[in-house]
N, C-alpha and C positions, 0 to 999 in steps of 0.2 A: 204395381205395374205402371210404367213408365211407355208413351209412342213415343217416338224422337223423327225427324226427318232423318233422311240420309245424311247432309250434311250436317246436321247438331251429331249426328254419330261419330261421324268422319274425326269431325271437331275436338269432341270431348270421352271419346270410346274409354281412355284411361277413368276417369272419372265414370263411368257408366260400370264399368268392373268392377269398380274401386264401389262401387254401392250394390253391386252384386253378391263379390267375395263376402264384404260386413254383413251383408242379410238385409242390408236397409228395403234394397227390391227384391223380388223373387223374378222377374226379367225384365229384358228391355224390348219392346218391339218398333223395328227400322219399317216406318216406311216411304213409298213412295206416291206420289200425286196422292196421297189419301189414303191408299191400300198398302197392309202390312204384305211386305216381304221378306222379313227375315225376323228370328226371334233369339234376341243374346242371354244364353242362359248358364247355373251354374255348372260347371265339370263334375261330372258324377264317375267314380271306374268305373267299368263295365265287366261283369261277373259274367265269367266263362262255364260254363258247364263243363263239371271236373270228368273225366274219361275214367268210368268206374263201372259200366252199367252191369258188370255178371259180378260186382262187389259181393262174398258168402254165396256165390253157387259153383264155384272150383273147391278142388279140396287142396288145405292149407300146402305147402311147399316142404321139403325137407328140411331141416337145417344143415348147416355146412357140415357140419361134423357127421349126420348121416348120410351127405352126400358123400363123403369123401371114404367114408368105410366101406363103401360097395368095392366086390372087388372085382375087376377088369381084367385080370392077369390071361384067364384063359382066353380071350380077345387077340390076345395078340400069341399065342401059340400058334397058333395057323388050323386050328379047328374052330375057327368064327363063333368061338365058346359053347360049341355042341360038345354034352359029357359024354 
């Protein structure tokens, strides 16, 4: 870990990532009159919480093929498919 003032950041930022990215630092901290204000650090992703939480407590789906064998026909007689 690397303090830098504001201006040696300002100055040199490309060089300060550039020892970042390769691992040389693990961050940089900017500050000012003596006291840190800011901390230049690696880019990590940020892992989203996948939208799954009833995952295995619905019951599985049809497949198409048995979706599509059902038959509708009497639906559209005009007895709202009452036998």
């Amino acid at each position: 870990m690397i303090a830098v003032s504001m201006f040696e950041a300002k100055t040199n930022l490309s060089k300060y990532v550039s020892a970042i990215v390769n691992q040389q630092e693990p961050y940089v901290v900017i500050v000012r009159n003596g006291k840190p204000v800011a901390k230049l650090v690696p880019y990590a992703e940020e892992k989203t919480a996948r939208i799954g939480i009833a995952k295995g407590q619905l019951p599985p789906m049809p497949s198409l093929e048995d979706f599509n064998s059902i038959d509708v026909t009497d639906s559209f007689a005009g007895n709202g498919g009452i036998e």
